[in-house]
C-alpha positions as CSV (number, residue, x, y, z in Angstrom):
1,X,24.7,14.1,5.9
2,X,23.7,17.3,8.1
3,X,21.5,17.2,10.9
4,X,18.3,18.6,9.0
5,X,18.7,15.7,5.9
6,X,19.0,13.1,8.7
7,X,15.8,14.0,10.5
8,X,13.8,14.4,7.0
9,X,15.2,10.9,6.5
10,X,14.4,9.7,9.9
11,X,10.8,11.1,9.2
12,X,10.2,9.6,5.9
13,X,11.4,5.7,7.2
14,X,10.1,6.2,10.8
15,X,7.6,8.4,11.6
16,X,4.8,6.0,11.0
17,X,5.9,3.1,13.4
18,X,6.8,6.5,16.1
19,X,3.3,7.5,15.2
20,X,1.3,3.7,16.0
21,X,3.2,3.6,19.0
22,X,2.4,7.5,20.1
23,X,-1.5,6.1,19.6
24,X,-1.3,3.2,21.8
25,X,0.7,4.9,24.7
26,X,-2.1,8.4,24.4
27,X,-5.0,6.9,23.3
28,X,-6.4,9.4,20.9
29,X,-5.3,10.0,17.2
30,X,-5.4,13.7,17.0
31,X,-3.3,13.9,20.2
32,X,-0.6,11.0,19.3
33,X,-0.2,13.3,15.7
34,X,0.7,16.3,17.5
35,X,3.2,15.3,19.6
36,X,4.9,13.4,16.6
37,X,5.4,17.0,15.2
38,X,6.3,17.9,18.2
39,X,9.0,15.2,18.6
40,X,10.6,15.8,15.4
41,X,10.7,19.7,16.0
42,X,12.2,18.7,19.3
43,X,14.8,16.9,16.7
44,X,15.3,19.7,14.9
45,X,16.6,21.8,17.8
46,X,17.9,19.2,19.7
47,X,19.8,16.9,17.2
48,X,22.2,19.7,16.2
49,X,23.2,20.5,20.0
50,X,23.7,17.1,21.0
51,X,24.1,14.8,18.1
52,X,21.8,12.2,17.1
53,X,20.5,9.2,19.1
54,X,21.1,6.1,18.8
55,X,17.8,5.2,18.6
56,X,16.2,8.0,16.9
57,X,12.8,6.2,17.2
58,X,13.2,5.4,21.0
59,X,14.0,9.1,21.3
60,X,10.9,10.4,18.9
61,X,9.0,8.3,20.8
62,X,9.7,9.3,24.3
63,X,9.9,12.5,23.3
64,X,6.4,13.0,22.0
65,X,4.8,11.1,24.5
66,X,6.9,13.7,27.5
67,X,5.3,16.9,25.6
68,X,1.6,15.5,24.8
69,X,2.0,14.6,28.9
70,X,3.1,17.5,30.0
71,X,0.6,19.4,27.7
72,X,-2.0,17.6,29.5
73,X,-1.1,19.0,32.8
74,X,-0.7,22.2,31.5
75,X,-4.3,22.2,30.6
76,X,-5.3,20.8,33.9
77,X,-3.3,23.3,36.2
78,X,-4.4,26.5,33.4
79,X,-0.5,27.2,33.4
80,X,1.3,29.1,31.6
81,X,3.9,28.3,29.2
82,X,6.3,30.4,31.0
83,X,5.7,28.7,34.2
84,X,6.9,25.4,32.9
85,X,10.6,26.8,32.1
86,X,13.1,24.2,30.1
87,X,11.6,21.2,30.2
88,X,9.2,21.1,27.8
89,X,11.8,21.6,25.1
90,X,13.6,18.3,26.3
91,X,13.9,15.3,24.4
92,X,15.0,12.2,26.5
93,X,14.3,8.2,26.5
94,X,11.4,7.6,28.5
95,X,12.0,3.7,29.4
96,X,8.4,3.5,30.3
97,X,7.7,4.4,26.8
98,X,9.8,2.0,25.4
99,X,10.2,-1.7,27.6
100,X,7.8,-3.7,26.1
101,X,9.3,-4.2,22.9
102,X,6.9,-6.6,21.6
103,X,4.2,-4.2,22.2
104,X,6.4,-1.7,19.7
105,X,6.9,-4.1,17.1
106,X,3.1,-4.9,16.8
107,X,1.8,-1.2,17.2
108,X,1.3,-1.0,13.4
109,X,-0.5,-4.0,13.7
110,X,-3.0,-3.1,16.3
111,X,-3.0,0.2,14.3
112,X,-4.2,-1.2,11.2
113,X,-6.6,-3.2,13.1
114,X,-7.9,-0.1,15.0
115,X,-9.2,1.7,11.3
116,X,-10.4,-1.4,10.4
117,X,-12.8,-1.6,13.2
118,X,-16.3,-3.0,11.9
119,X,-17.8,0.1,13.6
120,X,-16.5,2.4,10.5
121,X,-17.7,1.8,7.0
122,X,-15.7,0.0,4.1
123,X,-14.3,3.1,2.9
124,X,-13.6,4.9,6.0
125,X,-11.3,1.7,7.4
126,X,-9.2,2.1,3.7
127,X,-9.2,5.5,3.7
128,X,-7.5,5.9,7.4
129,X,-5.3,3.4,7.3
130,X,-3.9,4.6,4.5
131,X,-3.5,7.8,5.8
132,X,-2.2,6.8,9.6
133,X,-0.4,3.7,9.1
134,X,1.4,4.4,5.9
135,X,1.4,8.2,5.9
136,X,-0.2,8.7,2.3
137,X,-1.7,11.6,1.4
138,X,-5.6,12.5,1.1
139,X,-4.6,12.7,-2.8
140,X,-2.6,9.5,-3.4
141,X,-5.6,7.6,-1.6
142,X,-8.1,9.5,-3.6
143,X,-6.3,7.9,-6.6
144,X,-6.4,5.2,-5.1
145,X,-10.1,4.9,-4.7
146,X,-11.0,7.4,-8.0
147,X,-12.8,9.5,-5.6
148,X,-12.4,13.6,-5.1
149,X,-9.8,14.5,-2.3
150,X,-12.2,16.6,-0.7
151,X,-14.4,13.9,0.3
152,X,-11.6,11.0,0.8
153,X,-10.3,14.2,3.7
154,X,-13.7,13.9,5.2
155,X,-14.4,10.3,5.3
156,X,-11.0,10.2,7.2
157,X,-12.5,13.0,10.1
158,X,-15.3,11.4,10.6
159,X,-13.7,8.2,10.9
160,X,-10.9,9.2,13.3
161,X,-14.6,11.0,15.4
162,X,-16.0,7.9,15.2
163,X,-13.0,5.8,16.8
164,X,-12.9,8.7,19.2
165,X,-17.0,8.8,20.6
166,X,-17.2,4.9,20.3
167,X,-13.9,4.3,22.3
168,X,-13.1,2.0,19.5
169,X,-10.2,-0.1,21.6
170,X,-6.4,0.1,20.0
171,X,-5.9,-3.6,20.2
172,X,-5.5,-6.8,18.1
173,X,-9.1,-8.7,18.0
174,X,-9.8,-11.7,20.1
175,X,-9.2,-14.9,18.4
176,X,-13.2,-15.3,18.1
177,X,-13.1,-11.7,16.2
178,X,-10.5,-12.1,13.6
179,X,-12.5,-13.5,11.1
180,X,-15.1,-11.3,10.3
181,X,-11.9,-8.5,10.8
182,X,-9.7,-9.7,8.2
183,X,-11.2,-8.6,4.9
184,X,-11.2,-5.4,5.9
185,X,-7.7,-5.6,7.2
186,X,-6.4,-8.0,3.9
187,X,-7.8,-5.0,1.6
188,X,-5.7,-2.4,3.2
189,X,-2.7,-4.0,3.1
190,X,-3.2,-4.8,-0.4
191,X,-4.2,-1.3,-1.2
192,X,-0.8,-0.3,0.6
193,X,1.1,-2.8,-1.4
194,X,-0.4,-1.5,-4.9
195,X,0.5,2.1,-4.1
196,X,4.3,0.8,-3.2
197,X,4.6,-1.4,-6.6
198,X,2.4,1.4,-9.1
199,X,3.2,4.8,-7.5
200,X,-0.2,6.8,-8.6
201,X,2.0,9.7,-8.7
202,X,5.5,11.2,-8.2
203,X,8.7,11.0,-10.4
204,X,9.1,7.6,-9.3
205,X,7.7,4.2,-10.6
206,X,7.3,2.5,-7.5
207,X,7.7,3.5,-3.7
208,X,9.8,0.1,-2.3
209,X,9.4,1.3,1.2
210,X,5.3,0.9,1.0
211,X,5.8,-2.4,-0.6
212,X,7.9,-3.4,2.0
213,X,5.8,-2.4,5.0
214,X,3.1,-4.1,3.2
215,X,5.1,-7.2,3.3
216,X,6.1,-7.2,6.7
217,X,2.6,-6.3,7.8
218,X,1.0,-9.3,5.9
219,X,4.0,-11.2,7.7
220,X,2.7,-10.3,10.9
221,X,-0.8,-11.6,10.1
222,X,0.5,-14.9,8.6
223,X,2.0,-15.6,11.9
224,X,-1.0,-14.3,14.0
225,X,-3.5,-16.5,11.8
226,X,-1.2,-19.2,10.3
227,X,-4.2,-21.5,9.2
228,X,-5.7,-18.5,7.7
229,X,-5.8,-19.4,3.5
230,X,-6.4,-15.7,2.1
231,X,-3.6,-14.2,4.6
232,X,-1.4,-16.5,2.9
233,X,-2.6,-16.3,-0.3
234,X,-2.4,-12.1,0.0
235,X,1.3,-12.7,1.3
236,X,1.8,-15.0,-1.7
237,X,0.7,-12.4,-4.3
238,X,2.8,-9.7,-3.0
239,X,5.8,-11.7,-2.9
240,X,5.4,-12.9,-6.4
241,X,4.5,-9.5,-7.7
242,X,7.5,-8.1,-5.7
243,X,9.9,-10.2,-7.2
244,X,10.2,-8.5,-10.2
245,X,10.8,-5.1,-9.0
246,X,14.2,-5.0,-9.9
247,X,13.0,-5.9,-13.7
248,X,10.4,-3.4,-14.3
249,X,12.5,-0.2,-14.7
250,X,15.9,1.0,-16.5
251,X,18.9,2.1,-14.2
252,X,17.1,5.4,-15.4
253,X,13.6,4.6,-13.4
254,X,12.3,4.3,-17.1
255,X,9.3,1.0,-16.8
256,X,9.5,-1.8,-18.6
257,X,6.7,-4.2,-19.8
258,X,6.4,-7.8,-18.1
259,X,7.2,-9.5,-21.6
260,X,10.7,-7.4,-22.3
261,X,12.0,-8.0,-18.8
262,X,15.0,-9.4,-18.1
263,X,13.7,-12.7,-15.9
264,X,17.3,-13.4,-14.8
265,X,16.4,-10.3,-12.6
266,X,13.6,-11.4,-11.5
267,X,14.0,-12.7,-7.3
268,X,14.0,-16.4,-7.2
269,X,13.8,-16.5,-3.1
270,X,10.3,-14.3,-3.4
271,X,9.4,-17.0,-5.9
272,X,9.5,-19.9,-4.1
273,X,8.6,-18.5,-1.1
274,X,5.6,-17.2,-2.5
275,X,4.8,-20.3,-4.5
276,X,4.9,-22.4,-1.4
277,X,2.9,-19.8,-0.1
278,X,0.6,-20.2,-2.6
279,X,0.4,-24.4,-2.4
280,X,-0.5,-23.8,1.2
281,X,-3.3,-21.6,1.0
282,X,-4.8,-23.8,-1.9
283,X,-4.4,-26.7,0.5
284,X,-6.2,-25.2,3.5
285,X,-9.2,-24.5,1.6
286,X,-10.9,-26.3,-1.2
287,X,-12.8,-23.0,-2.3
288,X,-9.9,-20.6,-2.9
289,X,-10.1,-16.7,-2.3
290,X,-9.5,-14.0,-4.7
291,X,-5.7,-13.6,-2.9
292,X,-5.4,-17.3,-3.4
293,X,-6.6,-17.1,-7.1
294,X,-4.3,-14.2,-8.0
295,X,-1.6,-15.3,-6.4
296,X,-1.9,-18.4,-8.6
297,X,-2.3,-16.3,-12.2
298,X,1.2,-14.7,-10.5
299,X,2.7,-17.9,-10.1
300,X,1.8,-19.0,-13.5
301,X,4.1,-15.8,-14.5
302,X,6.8,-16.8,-12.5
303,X,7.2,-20.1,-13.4
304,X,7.2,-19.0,-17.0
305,X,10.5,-18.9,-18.3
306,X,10.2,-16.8,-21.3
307,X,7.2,-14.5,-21.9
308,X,5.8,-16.9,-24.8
309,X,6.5,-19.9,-22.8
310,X,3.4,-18.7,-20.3
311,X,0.4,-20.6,-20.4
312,X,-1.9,-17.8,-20.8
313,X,-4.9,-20.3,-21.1
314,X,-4.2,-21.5,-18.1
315,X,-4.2,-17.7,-16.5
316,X,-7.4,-17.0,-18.6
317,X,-9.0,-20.3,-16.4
318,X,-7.8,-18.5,-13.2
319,X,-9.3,-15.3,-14.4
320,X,-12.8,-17.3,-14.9
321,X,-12.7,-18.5,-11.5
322,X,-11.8,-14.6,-10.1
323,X,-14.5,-13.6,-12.1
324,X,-17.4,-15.7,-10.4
325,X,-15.7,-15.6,-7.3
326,X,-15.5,-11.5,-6.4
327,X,-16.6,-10.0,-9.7
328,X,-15.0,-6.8,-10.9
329,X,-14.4,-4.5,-14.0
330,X,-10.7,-4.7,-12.9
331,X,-10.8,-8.3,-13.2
332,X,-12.6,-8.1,-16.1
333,X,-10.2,-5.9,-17.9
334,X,-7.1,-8.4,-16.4
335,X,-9.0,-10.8,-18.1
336,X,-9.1,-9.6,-21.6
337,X,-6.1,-8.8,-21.5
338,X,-5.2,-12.7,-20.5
339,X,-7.5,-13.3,-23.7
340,X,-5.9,-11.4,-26.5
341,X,-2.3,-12.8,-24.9
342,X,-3.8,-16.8,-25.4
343,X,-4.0,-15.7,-29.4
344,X,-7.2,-14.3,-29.7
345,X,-6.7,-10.2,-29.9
346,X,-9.7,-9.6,-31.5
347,X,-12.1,-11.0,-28.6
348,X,-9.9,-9.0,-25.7
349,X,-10.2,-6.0,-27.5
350,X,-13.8,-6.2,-28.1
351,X,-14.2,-7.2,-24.1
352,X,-12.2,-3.8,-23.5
353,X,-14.5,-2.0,-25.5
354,X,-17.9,-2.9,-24.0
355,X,-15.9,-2.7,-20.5
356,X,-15.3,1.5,-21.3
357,X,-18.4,1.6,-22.9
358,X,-20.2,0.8,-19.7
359,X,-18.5,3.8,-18.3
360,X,-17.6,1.4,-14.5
361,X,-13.2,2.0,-15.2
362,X,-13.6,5.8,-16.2
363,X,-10.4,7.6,-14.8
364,X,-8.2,4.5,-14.7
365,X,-5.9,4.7,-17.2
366,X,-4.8,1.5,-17.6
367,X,-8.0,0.8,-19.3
368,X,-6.8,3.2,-22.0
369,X,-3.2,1.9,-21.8
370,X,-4.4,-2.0,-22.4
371,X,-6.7,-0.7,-25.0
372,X,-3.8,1.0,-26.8
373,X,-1.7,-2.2,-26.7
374,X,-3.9,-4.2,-28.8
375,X,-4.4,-1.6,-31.1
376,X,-0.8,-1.6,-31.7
377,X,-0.8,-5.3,-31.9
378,X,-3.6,-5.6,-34.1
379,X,-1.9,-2.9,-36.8
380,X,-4.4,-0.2,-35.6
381,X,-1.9,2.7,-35.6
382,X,-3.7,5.8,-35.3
383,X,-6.0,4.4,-33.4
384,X,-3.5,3.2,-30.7
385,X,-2.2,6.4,-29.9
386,X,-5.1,8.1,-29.9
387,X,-6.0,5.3,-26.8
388,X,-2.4,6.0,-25.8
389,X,-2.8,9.8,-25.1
390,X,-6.2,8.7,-23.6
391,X,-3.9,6.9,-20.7
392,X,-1.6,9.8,-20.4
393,X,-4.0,12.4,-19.5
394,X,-5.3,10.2,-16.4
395,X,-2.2,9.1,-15.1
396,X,-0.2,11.4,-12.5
397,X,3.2,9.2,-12.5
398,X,6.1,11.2,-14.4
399,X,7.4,7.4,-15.3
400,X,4.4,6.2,-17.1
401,X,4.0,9.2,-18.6
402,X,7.4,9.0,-20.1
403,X,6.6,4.9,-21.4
404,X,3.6,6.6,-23.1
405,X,5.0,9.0,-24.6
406,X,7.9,6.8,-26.2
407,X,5.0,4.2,-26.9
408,X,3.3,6.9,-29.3
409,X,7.2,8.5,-31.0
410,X,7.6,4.4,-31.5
411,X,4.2,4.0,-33.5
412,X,5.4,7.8,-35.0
């Protein structure tokens, strides 16, 4: 692999965790994202000369943190950029940057806790974490939300000003703090995790490297909060919806639907993890969370052998409970679909239909997509793919457009 493909590599798996730690060591966003282009462009002349490091993120990281520094004195003394001759271009490892590792390996954490500062609205803690800790773009988290781009890129501004004129601290809450923290911080990840296992657009069906980092994330809050039931319970869900990645596509990327997969795919570690997972947070509180809940409609999945043999009545209980616990048009489109699966089509598809009547899931195609489903269950052919091109023209992911597609030549 040439020296240009490595660094695009080194970019794509690393540059979030240089970018977290670039934050703590400067102390302002704007300033930590400029010298992580600066590092890498540093790479990019560099790496060819000299090879590269053995730590690439040791070097980024020192690196980035040298040229914001000696930027900074730049500005102070009004020199020039002549007057500072080579060393500017040099990329070395700053030890200082670099000796506490603990501090490294929670930098994401105390990132993600940063944007989630009680100080910024809802939306604006999403939005920016999103955007600094996993690197997504304004228009991947505007599908994400179903808002415009324009004003996802202006939520995230003012939210990164607001951190900036309140001297919002970069550090993991107190103990006393965490709790009225963690929703905010239990959402994101979440939101993180969905865009890893449903890519809301690209050629690809899911993007395992944000699913991961979600993981590994909720990880981290497990052990920070380990008598916390919805940390758990969110750690649960992902692992349970995680094992089945390898079961969801072809070797050709093409998606496959949960009742056609191959279950002898499906991660039986993940499972039990995340069923233990999921006894644990049930345990620890006798009013379970929404994590909690859905975790436990997961489970029900995975301990299904065969996609007849799930108790689908049992899911549709767990759905009740969601319901009344953090009500939801997405829940209440889960649900119907949970309905028409226990043997009674009919009644899920009329659910459906009031829920896009009342206009609350407009842009979200899986509305359409479920809708289309029944149709084709119920004998409704015409009908179906009319509800089938509905959910291609609102989805952006070259994969699902492709299942579709061959959804509508198969009623054909």
């Amino acid at each position: 692999m040439d020296v240009p493909e490595t660094v695009a590599r080194v970019y794509e798996t690393e540059s979030r965790r240089v970018l977290a730690t670039l934050i703590r060591l400067l102390g302002d966003f704007d300033t930590a994202e400029e010298a992580l282009h600066d590092a890498f462009r540093a790479a990019l002349e560099q790496w060819p000369r000299e090879g590269v490091p053995a730590n690439p993120r040791s070097w980024l990281v020192s690196t980035g943190r040298f040229k914001a520094i000696d930027a900074r004195r730049r500005m102070k003394r009004f020199d020039a950029l002549d007057d500072v001759g080579e060393k500017a271009d040099v990329g070395v490892i700053d030890h200082a940057a670099w000796a506490d590792a603990e501090s490294v390996e929670d930098d994401r954490l105390r990132l993600i806790f940063t944007c989630c500062h009680p100080a910024l609205a809802p939306e604006a803690q999403v939005a920016l974490t999103l955007r600094e800790v996993c690197g997504l773009t304004t228009e991947e988290i505007a599908r994400a939300f179903l808002s415009p781009a324009p004003t996802l890129a202006q939520r995230i501004v003012r939210a990164k000003g607001k951190i900036r004129d309140a001297k919002i601290p970069y550090q993991v809450p107190e103990a006393n703090e965490l709790g009225e923290r963690l929703d905010a911080v239990l959402r994101v990840i979440y939101l993180v995790f969905n865009e890893g296992y449903a890519a809301s657009s690209g050629t690809a069906l899911t993007r395992g490297d944000l699913s991961a980092e979600a993981i590994r994330l909720a990880r981290l809050l497990v052990e920070l909060m380990p008598d916390e039931p919805e940390a758990s319970g969110l750690l649960a869900l992902m692992l349970l919806h995680e094992s089945r990645r390898k079961a969801r596509v072809t070797p050709e990327g093409d998606v496959i639907l949960l009742d056609e997969q191959d279950r002898s795919l499906w991660n039986r570690e993940q499972i039990e993890e995340g069923s233990r997972l999921v006894e644990r947070a049930l345990e620890l509180r006798r009013r379970p969370g929404p994590y909690t809940i859905q975790a436990a409609i997961a489970a029900v999945h995975a301990q299904a052998t065969t996609s007849t043999g799930t108790d689908w009545s049992e899911i549709v209980g767990f759905y009740d409970l969601l319901l009344a616990r953090e009500p939801s048009p997405v829940v209440e489109l889960n649900r119907a679909v949970a309905i028409s699966l226990a043997g009674r089509l009919e009644d899920g598809l009329a659910l459906i239909d009031a829920l896009d009547a009342s206009g609350r899931l407009d842009g979200y195609h899986l509305l359409p997509a479920a809708r289309a489903e029944l149709l084709r269950r119920l004998g409704r052919r015409d009908e179906a793919v009319e509800a089938f091109r509905a959910a291609i023209a609102l989805t952006s992911n070259a994969r699902e457009v492709a299942f579709l597609q061959r959804r509508i030549s198969a009623l054909a």
